[in-house]
N, C-alpha and C positions, 0 to 999 in steps of 0.2 A: 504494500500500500504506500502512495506517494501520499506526505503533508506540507502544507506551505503553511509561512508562516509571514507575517509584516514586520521590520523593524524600522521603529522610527527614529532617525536620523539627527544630527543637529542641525537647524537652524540654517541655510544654505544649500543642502543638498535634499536631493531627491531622496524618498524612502527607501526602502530594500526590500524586497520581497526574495524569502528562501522557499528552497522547496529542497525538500529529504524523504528518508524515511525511516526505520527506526534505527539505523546502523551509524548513515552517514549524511552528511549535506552532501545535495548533487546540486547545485542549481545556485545563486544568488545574481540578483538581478536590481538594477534600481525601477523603481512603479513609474509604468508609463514609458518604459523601453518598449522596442518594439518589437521583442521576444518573450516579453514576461507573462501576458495572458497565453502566447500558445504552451509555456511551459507548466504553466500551473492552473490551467482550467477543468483537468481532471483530477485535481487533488484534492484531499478533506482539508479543512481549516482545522489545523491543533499543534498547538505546541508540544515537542518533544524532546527529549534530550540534549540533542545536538543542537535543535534550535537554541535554547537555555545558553548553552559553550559557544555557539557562535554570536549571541548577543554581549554574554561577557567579553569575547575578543573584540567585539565591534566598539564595545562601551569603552574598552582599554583604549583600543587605537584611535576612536574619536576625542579621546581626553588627551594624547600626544606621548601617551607610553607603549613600552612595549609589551603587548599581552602576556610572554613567556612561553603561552603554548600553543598549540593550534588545534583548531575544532578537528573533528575526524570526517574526511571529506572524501569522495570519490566522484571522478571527472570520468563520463563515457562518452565517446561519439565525436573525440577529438577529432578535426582533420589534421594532416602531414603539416 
């Protein structure tokens, strides 16, 4: 099952919309790109996990530090 989830941004930037599922983020996107509804129209709305780890690295790196870790992610569909 795929979930998305919204994170809101500071003040200058566009939101971010994630999409995962229970393992890893596959997806983040800022709202109103012009990939982000094809990537998460079929997904339930809920917060999980990863979502939680990738808001605290968001919140680290938008405050101007370095998070220390990184969410647990996987990327498919890469081209060359």
């Amino acid at each position: 099952m795929e979930y998305s989830w919204k994170y809101k941004t500071p003040e200058g930037f566009d939101d971010l919309v994630m999409c995962g599922d229970d393992e890893a983020l596959t997806g983040l996107w800022f709202e109103g790109s012009r990939d982000d509804w094809r990537n998460t129209r079929e997904c339930e709305r809920r917060e999980t996990p990863v979502f939680r780890d990738t808001r605290r690295w968001l919140d680290e790196y938008f405050a101007g530090h370095d998070p220390g870790f990184t969410p647990n992610y996987r990327i498919e569909g890469l081209t060359p």
